[in-house]
N, CA, C and O atoms as a GROMACS GRO file, in nm:
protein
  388
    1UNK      N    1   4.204  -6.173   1.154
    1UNK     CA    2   4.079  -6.225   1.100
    1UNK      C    3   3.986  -6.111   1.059
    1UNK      O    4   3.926  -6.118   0.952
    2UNK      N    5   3.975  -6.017   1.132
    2UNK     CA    6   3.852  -5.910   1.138
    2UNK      C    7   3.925  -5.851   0.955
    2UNK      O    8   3.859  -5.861   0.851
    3UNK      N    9   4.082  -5.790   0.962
    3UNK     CA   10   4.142  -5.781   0.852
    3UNK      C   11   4.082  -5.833   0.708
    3UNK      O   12   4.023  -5.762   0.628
    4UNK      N   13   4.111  -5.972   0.695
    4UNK     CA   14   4.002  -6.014   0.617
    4UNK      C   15   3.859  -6.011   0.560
    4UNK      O   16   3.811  -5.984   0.450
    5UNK      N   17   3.814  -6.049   0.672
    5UNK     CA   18   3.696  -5.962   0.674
    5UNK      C   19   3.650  -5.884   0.620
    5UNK      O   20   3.562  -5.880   0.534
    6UNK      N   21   3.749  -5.761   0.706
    6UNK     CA   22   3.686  -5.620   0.628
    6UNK      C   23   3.723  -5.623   0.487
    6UNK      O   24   3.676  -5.533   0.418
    7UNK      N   25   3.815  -5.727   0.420
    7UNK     CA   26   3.869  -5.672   0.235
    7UNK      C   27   3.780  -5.744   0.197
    7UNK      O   28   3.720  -5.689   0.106
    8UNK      N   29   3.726  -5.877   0.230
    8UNK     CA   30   3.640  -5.979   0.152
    8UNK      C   31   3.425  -5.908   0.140
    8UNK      O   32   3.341  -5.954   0.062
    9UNK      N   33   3.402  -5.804   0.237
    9UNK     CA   34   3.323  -5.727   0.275
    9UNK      C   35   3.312  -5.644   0.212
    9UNK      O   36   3.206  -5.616   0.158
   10UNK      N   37   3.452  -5.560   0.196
   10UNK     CA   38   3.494  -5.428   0.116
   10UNK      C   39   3.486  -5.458  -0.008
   10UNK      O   40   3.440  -5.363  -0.072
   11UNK      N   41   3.512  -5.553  -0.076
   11UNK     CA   42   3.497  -5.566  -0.247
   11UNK      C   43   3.362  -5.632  -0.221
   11UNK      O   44   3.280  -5.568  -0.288
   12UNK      N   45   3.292  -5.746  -0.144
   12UNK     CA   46   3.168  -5.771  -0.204
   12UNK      C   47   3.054  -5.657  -0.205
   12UNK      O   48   2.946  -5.659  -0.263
   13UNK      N   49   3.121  -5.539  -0.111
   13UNK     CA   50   3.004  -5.389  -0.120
   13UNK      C   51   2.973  -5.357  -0.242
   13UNK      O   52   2.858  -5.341  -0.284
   14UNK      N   53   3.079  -5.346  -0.309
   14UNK     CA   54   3.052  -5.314  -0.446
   14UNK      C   55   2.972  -5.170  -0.436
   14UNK      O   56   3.010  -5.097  -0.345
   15UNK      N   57   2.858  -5.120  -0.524
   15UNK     CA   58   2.817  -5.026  -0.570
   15UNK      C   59   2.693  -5.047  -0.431
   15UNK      O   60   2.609  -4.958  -0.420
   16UNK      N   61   2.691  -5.142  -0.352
   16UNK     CA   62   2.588  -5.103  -0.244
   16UNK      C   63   2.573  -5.034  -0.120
   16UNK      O   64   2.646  -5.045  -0.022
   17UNK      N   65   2.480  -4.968  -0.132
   17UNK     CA   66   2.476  -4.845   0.004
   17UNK      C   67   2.374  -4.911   0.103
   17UNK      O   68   2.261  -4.950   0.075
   18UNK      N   69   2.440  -4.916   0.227
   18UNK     CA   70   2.396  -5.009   0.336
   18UNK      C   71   2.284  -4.844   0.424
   18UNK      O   72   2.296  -4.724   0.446
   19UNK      N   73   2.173  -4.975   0.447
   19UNK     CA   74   2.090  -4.844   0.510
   19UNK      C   75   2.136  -4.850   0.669
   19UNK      O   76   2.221  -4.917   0.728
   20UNK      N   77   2.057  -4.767   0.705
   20UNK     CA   78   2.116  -4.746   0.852
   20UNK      C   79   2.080  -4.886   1.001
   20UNK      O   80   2.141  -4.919   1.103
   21UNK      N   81   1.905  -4.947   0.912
   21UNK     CA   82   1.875  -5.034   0.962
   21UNK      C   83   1.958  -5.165   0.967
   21UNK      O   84   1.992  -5.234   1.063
   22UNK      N   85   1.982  -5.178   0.818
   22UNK     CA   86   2.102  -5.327   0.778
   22UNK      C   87   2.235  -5.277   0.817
   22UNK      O   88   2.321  -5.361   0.840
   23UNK      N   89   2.270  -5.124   0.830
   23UNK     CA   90   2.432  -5.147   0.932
   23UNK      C   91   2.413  -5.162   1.056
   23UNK      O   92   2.507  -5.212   1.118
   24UNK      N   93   2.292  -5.126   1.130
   24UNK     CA   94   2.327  -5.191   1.269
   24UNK      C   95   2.282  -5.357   1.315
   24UNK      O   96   2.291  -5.419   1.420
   25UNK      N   97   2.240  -5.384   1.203
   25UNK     CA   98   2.220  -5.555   1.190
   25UNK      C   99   2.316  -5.586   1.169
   25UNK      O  100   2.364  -5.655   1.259
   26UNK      N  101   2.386  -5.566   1.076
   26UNK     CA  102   2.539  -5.606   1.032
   26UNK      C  103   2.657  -5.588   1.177
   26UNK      O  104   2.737  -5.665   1.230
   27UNK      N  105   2.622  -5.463   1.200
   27UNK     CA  106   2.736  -5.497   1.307
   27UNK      C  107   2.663  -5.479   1.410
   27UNK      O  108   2.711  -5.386   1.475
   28UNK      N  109   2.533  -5.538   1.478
   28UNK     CA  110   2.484  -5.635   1.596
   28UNK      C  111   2.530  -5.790   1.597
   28UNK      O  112   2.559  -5.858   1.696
   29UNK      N  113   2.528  -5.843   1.407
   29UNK     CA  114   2.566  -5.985   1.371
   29UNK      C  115   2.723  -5.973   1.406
   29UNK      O  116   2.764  -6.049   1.494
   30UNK      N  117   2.802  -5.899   1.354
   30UNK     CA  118   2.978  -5.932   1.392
   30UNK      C  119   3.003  -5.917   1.509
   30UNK      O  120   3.100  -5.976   1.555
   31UNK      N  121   2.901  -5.811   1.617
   31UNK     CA  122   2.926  -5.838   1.747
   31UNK      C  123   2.889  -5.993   1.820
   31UNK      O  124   2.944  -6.050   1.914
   32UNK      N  125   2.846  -6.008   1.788
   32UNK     CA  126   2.785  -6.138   1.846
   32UNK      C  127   2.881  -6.251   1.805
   32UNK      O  128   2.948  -6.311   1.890
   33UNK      N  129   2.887  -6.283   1.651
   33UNK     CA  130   3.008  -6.367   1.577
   33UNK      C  131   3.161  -6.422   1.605
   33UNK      O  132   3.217  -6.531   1.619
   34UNK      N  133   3.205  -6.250   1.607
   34UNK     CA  134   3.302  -6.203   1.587
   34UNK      C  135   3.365  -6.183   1.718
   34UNK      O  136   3.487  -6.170   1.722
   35UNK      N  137   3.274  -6.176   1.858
   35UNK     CA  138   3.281  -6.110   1.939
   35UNK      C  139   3.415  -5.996   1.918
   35UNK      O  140   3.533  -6.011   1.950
   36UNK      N  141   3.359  -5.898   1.864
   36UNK     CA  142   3.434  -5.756   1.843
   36UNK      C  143   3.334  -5.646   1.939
   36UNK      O  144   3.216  -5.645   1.975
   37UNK      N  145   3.458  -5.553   1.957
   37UNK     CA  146   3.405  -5.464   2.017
   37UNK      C  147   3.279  -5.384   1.953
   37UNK      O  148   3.264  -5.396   1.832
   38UNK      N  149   3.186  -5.302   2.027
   38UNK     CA  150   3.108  -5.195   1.939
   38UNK      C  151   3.223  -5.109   1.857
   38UNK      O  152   3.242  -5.109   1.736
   39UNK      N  153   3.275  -5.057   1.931
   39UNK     CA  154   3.392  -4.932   1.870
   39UNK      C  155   3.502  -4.996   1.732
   39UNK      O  156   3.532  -4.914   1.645
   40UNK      N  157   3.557  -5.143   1.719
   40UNK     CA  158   3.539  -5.199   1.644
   40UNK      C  159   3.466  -5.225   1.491
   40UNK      O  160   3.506  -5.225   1.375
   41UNK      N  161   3.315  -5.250   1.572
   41UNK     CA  162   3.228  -5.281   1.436
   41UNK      C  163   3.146  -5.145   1.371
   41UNK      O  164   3.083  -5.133   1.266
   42UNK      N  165   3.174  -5.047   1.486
   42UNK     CA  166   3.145  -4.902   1.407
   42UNK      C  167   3.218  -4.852   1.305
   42UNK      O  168   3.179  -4.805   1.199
   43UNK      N  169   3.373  -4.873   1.362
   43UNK     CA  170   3.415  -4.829   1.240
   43UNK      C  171   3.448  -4.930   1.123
   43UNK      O  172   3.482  -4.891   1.011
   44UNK      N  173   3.437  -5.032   1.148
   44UNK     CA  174   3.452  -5.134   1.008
   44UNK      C  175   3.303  -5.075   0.958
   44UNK      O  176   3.242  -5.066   0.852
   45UNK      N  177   3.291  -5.057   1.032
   45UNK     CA  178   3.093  -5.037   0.901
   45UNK      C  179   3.118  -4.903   0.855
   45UNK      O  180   3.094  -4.908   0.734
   46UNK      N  181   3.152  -4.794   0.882
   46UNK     CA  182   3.190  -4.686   0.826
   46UNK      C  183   3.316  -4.687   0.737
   46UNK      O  184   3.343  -4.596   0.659
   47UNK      N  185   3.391  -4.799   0.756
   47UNK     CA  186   3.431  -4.797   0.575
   47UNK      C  187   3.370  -4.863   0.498
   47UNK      O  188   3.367  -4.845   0.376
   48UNK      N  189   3.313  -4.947   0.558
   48UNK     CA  190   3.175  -5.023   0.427
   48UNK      C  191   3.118  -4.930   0.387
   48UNK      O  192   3.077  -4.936   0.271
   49UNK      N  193   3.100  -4.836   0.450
   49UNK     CA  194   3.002  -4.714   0.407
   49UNK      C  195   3.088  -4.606   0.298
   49UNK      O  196   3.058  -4.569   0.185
   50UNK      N  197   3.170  -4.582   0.358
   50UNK     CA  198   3.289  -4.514   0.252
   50UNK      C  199   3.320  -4.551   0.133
   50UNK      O  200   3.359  -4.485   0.037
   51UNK      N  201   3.298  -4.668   0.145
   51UNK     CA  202   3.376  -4.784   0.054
   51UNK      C  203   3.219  -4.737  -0.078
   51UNK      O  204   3.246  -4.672  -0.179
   52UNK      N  205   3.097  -4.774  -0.052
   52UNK     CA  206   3.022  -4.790  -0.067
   52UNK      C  207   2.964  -4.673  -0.132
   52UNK      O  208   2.919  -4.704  -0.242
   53UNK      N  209   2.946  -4.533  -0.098
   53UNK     CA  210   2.959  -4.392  -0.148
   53UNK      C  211   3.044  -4.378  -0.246
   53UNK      O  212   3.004  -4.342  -0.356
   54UNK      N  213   3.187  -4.406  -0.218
   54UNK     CA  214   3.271  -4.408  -0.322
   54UNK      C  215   3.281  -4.507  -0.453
   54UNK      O  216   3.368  -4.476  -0.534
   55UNK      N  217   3.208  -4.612  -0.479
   55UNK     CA  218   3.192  -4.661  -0.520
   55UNK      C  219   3.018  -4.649  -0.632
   55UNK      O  220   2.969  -4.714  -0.724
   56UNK      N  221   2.986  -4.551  -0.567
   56UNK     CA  222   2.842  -4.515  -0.607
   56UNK      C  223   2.860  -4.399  -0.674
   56UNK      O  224   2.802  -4.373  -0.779
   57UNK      N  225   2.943  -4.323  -0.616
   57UNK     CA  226   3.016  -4.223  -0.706
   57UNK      C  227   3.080  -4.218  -0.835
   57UNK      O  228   3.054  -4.132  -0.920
   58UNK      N  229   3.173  -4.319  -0.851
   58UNK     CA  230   3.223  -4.399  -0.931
   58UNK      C  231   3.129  -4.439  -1.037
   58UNK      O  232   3.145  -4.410  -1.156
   59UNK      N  233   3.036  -4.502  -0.993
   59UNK     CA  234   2.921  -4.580  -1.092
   59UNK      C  235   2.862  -4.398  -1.163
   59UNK      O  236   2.848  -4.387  -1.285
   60UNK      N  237   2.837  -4.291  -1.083
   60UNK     CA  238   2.772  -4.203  -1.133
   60UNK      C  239   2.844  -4.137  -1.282
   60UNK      O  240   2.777  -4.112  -1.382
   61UNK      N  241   2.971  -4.120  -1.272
   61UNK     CA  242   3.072  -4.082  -1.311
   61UNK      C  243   3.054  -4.138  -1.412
   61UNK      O  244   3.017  -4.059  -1.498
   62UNK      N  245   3.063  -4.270  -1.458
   62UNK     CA  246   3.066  -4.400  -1.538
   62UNK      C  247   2.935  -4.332  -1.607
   62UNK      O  248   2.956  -4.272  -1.712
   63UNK      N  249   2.790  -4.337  -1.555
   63UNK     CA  250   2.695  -4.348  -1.625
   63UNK      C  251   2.685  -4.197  -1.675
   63UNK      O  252   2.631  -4.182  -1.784
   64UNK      N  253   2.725  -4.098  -1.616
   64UNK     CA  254   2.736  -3.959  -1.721
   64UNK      C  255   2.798  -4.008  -1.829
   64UNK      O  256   2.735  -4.012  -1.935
   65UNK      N  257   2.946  -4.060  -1.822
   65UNK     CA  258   3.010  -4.033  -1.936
   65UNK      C  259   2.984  -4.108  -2.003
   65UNK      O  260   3.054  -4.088  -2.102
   66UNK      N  261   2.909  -4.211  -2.023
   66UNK     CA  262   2.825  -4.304  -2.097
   66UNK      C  263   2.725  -4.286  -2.191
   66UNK      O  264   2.708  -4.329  -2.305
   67UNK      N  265   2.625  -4.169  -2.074
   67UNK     CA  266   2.534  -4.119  -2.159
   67UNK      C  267   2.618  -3.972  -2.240
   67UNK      O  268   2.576  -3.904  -2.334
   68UNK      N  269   2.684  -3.966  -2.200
   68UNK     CA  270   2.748  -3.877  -2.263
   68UNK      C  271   2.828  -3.876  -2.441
   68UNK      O  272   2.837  -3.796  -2.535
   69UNK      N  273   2.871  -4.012  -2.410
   69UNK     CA  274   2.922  -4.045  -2.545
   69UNK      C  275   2.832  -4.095  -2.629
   69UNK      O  276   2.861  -4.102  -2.748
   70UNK      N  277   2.689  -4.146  -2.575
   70UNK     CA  278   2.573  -4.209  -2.633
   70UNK      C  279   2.486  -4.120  -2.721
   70UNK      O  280   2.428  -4.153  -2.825
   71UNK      N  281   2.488  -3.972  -2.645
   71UNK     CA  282   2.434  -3.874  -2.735
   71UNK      C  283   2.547  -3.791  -2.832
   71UNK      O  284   2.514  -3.709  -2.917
   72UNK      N  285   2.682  -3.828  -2.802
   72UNK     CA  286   2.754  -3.744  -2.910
   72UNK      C  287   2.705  -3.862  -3.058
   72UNK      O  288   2.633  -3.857  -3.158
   73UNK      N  289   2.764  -3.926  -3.013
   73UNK     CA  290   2.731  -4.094  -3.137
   73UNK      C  291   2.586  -4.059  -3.186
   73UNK      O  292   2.592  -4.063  -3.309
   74UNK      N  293   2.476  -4.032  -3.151
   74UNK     CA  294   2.393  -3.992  -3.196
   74UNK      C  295   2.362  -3.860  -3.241
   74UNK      O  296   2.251  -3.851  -3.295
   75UNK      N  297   2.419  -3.770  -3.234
   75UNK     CA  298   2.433  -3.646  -3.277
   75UNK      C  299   2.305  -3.514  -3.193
   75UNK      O  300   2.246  -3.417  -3.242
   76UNK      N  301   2.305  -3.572  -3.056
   76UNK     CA  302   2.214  -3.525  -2.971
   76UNK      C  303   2.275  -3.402  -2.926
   76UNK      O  304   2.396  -3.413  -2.912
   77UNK      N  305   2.214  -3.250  -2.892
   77UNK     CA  306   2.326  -3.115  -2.876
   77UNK      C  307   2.321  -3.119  -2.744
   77UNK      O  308   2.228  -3.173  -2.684
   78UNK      N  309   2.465  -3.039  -2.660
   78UNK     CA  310   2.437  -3.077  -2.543
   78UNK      C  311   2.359  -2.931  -2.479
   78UNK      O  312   2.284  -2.902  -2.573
   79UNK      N  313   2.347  -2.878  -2.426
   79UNK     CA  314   2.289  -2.801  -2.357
   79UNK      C  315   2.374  -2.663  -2.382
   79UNK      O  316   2.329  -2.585  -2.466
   80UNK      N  317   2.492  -2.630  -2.314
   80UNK     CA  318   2.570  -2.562  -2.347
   80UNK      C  319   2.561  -2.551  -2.517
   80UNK      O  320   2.508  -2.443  -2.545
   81UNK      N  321   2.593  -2.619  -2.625
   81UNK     CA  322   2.551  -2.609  -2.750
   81UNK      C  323   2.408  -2.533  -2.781
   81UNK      O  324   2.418  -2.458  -2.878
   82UNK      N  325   2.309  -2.535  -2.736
   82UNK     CA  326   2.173  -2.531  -2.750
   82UNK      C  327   2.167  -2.384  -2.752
   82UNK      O  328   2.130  -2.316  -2.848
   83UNK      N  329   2.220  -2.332  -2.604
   83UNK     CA  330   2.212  -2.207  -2.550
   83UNK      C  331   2.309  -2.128  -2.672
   83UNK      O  332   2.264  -2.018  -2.706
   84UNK      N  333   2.441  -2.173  -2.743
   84UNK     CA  334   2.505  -2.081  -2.803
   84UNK      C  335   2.400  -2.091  -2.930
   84UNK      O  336   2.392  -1.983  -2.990
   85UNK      N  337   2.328  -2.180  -2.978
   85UNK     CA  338   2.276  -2.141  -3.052
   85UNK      C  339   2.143  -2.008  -3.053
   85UNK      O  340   2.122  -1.908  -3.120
   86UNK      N  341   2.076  -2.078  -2.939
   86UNK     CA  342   1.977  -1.962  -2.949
   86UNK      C  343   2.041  -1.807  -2.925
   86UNK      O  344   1.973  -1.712  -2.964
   87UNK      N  345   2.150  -1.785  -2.872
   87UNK     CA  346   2.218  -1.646  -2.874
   87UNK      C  347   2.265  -1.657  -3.056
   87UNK      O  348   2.274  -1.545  -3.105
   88UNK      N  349   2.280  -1.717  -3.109
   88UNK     CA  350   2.336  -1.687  -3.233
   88UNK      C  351   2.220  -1.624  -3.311
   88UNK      O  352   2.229  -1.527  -3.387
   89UNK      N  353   2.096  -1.703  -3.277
   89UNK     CA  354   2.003  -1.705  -3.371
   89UNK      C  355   1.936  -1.557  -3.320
   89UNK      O  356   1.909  -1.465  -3.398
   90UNK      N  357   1.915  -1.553  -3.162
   90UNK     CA  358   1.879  -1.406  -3.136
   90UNK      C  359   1.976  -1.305  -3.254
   90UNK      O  360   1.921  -1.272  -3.359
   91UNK      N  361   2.133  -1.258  -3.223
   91UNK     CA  362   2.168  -1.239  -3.250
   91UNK      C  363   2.162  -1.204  -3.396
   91UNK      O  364   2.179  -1.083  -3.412
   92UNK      N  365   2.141  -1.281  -3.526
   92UNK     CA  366   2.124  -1.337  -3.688
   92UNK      C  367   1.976  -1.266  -3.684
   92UNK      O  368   1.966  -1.183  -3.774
   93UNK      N  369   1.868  -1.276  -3.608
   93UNK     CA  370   1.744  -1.183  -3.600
   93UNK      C  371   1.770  -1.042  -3.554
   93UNK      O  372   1.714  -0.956  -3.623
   94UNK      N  373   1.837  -1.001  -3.458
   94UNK     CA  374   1.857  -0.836  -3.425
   94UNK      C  375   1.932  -0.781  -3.483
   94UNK      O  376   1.961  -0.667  -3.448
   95UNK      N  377   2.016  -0.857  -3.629
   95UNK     CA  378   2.083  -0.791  -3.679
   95UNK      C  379   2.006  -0.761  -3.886
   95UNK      O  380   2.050  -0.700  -3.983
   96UNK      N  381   1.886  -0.841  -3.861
   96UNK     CA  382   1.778  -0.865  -3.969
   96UNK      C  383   1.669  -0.741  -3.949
   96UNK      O  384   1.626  -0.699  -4.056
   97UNK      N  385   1.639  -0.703  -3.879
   97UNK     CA  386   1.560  -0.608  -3.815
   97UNK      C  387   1.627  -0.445  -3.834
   97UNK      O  388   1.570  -0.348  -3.783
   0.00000   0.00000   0.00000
């Protein structure tokens, strides 16, 4: 049962990061419920938590490369670009001089 649980838990985490107050509510509630051990509902909550980081990670990943393709499509320079230019342009001036 707890098995369950933890997969039906583990996908509804989704991209959410449980604070420290709502994980020990969470597993004060499965102790009580569930009657599971503490040692038990510690570590099911620390893969909610894993689960949960990694999944936030994921989302970060996603939204770089998002904005990432959003400013190529728009023809926005990236940073690295910027910098070779102003060495070019130094460069195109110390050789004007």
């Amino acid at each position: 049962m707890i098995e369950l649980l933890e997969k039906s838990i583990l996908t509804a985490v989704g991209a959410m990061t449980l604070t420290q107050k709502k994980a020990e509510e969470l597993l004060q509630e499965m102790r009580e419920k569930l009657n599971i051990s503490e040692e038990e509902g510690k570590a099911f909550l620390k893969k909610i938590q894993e689960a949960a980081a990694k999944n936030q990670e994921m989302l970060q990943e996603q939204a770089r490369e998002e904005v990432k393709k959003a400013c190529e499509r728009m023809g926005v320079v990236t940073a690295d670009e910027f910098d070779k230019l102003k060495k070019k342009v130094a460069l195109l001036e110390k050789k004007l001089k």
